[in-house]
Short mmCIF file of the C-alpha atoms (twelve columns), coordinates in Angstrom:
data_MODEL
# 
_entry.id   MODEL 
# 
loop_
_atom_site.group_PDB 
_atom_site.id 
_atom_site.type_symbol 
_atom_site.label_atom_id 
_atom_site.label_alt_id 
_atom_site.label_comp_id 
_atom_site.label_asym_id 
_atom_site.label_seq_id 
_atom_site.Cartn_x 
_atom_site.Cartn_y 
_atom_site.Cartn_z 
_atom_site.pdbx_PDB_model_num 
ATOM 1   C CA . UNK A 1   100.125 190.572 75.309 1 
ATOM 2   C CA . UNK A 2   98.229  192.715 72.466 1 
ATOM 3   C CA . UNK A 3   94.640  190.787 73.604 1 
ATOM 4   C CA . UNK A 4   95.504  192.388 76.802 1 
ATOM 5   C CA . UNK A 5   97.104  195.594 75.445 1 
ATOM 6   C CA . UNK A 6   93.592  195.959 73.119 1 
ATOM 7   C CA . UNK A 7   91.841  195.448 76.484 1 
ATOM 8   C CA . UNK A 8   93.572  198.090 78.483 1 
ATOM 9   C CA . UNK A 9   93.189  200.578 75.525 1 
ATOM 10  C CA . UNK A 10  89.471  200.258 75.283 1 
ATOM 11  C CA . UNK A 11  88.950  200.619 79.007 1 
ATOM 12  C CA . UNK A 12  91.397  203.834 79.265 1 
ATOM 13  C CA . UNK A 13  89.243  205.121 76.479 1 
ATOM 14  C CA . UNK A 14  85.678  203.962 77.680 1 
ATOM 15  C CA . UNK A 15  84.615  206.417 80.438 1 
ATOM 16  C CA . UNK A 16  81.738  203.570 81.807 1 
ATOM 17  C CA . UNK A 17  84.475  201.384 82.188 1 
ATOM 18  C CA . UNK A 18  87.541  203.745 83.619 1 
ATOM 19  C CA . UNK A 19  85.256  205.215 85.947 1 
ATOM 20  C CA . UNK A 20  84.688  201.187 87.679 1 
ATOM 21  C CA . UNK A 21  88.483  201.843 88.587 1 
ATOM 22  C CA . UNK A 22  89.745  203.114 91.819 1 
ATOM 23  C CA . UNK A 23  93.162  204.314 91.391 1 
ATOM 24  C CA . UNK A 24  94.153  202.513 88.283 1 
ATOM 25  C CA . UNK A 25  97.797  201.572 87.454 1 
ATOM 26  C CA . UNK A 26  98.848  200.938 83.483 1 
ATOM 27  C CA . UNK A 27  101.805 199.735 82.751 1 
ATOM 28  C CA . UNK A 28  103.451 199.827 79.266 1 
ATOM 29  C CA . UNK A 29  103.250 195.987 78.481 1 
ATOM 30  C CA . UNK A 30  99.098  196.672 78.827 1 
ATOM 31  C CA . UNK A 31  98.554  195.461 82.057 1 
ATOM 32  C CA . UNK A 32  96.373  196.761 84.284 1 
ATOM 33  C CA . UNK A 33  96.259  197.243 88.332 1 
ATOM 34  C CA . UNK A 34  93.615  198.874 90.493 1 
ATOM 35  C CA . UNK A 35  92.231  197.709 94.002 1 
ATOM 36  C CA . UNK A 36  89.221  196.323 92.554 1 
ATOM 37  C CA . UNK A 37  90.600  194.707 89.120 1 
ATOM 38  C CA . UNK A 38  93.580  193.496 87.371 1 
ATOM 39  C CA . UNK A 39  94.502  192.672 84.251 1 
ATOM 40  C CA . UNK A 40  97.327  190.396 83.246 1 
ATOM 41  C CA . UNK A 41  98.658  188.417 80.658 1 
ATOM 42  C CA . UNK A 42  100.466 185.489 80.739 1 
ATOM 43  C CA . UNK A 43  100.966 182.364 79.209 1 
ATOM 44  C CA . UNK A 44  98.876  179.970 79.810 1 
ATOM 45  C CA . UNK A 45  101.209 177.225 78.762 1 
ATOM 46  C CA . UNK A 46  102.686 177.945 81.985 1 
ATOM 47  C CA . UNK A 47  100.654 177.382 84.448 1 
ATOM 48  C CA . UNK A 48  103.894 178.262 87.274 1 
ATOM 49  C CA . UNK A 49  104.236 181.959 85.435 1 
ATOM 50  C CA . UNK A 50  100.240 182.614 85.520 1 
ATOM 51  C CA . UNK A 51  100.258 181.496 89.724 1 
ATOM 52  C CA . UNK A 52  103.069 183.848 89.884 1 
ATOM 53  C CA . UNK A 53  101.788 186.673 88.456 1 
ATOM 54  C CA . UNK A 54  98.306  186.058 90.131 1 
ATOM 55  C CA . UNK A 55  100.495 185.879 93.739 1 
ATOM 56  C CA . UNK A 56  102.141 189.148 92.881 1 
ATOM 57  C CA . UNK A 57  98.463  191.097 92.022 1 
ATOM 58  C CA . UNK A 58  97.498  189.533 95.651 1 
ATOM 59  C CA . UNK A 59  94.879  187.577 93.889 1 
ATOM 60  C CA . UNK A 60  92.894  185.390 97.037 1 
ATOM 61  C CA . UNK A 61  92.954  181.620 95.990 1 
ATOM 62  C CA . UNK A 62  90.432  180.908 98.367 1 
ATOM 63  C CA . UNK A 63  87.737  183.462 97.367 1 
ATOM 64  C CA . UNK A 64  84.619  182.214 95.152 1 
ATOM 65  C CA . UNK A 65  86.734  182.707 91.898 1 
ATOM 66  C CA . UNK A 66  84.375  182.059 88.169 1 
ATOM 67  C CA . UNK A 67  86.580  180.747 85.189 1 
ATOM 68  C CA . UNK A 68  85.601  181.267 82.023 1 
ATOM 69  C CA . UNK A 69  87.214  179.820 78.798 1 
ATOM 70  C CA . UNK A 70  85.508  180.496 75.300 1 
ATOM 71  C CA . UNK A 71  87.552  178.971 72.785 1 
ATOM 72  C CA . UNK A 72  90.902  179.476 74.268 1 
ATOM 73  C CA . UNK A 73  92.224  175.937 75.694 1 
ATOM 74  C CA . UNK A 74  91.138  174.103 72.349 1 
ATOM 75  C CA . UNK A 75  94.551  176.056 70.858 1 
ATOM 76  C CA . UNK A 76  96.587  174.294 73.626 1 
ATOM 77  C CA . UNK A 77  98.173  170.807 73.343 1 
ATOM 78  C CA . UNK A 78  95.888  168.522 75.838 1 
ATOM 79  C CA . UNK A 79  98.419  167.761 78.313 1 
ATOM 80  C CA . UNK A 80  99.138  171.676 78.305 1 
ATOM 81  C CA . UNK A 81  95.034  172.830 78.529 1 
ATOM 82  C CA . UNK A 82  94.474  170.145 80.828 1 
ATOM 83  C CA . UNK A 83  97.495  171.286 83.258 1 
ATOM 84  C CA . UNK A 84  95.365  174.647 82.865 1 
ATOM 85  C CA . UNK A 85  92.445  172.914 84.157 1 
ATOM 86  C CA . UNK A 86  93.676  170.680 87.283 1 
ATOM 87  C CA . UNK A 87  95.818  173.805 88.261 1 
ATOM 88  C CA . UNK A 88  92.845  175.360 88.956 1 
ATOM 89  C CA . UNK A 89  90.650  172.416 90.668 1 
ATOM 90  C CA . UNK A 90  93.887  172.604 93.396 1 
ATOM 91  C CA . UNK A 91  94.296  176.370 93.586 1 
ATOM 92  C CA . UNK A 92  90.916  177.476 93.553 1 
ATOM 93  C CA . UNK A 93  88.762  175.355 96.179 1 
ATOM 94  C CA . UNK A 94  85.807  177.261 95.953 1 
ATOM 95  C CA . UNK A 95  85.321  177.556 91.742 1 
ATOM 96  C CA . UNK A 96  83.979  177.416 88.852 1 
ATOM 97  C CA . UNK A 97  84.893  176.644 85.527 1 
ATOM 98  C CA . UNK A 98  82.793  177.019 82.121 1 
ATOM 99  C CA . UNK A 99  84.401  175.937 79.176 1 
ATOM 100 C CA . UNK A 100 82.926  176.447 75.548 1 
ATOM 101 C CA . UNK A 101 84.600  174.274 72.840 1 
ATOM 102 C CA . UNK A 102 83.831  172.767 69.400 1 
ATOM 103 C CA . UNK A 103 83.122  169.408 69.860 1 
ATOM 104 C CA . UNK A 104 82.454  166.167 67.269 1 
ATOM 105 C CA . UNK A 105 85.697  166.699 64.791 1 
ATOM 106 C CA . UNK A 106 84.994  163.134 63.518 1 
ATOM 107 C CA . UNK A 107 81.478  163.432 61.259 1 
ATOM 108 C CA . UNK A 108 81.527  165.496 57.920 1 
ATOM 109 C CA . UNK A 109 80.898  169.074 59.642 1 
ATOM 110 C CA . UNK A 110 83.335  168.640 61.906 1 
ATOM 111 C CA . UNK A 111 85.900  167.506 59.786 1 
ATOM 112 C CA . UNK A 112 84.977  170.634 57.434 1 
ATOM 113 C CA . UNK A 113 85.144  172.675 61.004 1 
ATOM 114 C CA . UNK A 114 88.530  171.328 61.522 1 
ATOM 115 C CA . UNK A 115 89.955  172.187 58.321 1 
ATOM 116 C CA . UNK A 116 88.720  175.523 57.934 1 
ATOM 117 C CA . UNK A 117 90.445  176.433 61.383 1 
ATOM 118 C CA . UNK A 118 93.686  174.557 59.885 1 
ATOM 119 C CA . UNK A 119 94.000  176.327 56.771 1 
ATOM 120 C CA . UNK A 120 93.745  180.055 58.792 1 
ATOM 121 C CA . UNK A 121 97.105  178.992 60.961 1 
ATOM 122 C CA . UNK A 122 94.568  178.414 63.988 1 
ATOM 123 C CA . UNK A 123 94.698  174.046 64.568 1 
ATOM 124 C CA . UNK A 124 91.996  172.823 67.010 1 
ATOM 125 C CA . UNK A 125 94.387  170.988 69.088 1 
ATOM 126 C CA . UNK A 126 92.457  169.289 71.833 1 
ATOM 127 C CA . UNK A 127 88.975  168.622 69.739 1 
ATOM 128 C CA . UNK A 128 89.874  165.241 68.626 1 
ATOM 129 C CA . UNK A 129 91.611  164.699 72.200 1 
ATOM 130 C CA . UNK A 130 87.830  165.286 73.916 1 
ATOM 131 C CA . UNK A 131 85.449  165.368 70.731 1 
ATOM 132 C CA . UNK A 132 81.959  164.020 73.113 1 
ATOM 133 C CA . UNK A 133 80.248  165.597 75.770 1 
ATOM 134 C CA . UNK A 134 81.306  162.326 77.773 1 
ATOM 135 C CA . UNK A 135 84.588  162.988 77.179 1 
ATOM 136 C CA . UNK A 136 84.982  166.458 78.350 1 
ATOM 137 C CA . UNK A 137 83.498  165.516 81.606 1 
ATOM 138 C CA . UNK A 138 85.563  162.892 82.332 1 
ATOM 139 C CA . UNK A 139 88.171  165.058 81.705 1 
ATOM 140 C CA . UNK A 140 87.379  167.791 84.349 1 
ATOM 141 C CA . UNK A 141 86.513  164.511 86.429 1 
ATOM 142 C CA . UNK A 142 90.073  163.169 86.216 1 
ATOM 143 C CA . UNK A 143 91.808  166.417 86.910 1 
ATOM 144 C CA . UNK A 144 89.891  166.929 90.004 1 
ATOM 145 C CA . UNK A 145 86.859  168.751 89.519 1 
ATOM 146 C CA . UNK A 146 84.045  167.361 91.736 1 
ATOM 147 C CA . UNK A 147 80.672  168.253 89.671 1 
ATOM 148 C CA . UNK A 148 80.491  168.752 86.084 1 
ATOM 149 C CA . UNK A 149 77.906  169.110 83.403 1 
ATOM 150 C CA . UNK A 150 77.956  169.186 79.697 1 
ATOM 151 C CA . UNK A 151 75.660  170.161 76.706 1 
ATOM 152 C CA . UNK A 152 75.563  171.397 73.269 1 
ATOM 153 C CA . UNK A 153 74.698  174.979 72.779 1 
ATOM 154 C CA . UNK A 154 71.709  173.518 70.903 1 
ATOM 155 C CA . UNK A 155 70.543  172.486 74.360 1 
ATOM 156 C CA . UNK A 156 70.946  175.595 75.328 1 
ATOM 157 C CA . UNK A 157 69.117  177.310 73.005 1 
ATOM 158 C CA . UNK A 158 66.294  174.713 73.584 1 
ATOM 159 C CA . UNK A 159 65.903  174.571 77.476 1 
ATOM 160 C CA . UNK A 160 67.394  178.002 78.787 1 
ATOM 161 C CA . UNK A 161 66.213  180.531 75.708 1 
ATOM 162 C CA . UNK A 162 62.979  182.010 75.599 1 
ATOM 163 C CA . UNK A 163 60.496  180.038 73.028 1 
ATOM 164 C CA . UNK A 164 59.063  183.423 71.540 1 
ATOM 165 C CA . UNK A 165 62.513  185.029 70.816 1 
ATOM 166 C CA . UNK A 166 63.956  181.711 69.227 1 
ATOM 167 C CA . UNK A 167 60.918  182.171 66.913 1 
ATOM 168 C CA . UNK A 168 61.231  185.870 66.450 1 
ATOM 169 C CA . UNK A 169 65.172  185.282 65.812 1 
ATOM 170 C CA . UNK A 170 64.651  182.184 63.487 1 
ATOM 171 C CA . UNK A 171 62.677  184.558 60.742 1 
ATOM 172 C CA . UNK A 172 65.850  186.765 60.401 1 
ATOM 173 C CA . UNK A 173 67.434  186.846 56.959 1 
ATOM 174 C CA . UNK A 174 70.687  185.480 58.061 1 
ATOM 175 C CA . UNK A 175 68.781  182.653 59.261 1 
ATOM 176 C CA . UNK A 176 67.940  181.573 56.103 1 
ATOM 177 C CA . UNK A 177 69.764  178.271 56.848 1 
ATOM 178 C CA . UNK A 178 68.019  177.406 60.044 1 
ATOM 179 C CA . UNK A 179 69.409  173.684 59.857 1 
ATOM 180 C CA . UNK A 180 72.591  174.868 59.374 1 
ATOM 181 C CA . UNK A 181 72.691  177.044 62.177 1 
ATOM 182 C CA . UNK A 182 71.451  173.623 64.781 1 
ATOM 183 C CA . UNK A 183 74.585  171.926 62.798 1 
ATOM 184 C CA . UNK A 184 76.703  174.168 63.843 1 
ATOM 185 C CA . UNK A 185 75.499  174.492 67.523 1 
ATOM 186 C CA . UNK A 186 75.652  170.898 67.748 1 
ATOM 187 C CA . UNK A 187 79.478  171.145 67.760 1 
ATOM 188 C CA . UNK A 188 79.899  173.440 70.166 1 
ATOM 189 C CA . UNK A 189 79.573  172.520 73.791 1 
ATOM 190 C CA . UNK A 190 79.066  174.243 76.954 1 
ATOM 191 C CA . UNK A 191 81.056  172.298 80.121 1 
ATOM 192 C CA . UNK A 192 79.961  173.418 83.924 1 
ATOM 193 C CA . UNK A 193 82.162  172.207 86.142 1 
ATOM 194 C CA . UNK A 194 82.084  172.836 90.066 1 
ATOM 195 C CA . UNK A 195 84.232  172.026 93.039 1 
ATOM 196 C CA . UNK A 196 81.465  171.712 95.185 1 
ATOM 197 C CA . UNK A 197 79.255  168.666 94.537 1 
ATOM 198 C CA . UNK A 198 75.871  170.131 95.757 1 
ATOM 199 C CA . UNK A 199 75.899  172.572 92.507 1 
# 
């Protein structure tokens, strides 16, 4: 409720933002209703309370509908992140879902990764359940997702970045550590996943 509560705030506040609103609704809890977007928060632990609330906002399960974790299921158990995740292949037949996660808990940075996250009260709960790239597409495989891809963010920044600004970037100060900063984007992965095969 307060990440959604911090939302509402800054676009009540932010007049680029407001003004994308037709006839906006906020309620006291945060939440947000208008005809052309709603925000809502729920738990995501239960996946019966978020298709409830998404019912109630008259949210179309059969429109071309984007999903977009960064960093979120990795605090959920796996059986609870990966209800999460086959909820959606059912519910949502024309989708998409992008997932960015740390990855490889099991080598000396990760394990560092790990603890680091452990000692601020934040455990990486699902890493170790799906630490490869292998094993987070299997995972979207099994719970019904019909195409899916998965790379490192170093991939990323090698095949989808332009060469000249990688360059420009790498000279920066804080990049003082270049091999570092490849460690760490090695443990981080990007997952596309589809529910249409041709993509």
């Amino acid at each position: 409720i307060d990440v959604v509560k911090s939302k509402s705030t800054i676009i009540k506040h932010q007049i680029k933002l407001h003004s994308k609103l037709e006839n906006p609704i906020w309620h006291a809890n945060g939440e947000l209703a208008s005809s052309r977007y709603h925000l809502i928060s729920a738990d995501l632990r239960d996946v019966e309370e978020l298709h409830k609330k998404l019912t109630e906002r008259n949210f179309d399960f059969n429109k071309p509908t984007l999903i977009i974790s960064e960093c979120v299921l990795v605090y959920l158990s796996a059986p609870e992140s990966n209800k999460i995740i086959e909820w959606s292949s059912k519910q949502l037949k024309s989708s998409w879902f992008i997932l960015y996660e740390p990855i490889k808990p099991d080598d000396p940075f990760g394990r560092v990764m790990i603890q680091n996250m452990q000692f601020r009260g934040c455990p990486l709960k699902t890493v170790t359940a799906f630490p490869s790239l292998d094993s987070q597409k299997q995972r979207f495989y099994s719970l019904g997702w019909k195409a899916v891809d998965a790379i490192t963010l170093n991939h990323v920044y090698d095949n989808f970045l332009d060469p000249n600004e990688n360059r420009r970037i790498e000279k920066l100060e804080i990049f003082d550590e270049i091999e570092e900063w490849f460690m760490i984007q090695d443990h981080y992965c990007l997952v596309l996943a589809s529910q249409d095969k041709a993509d």
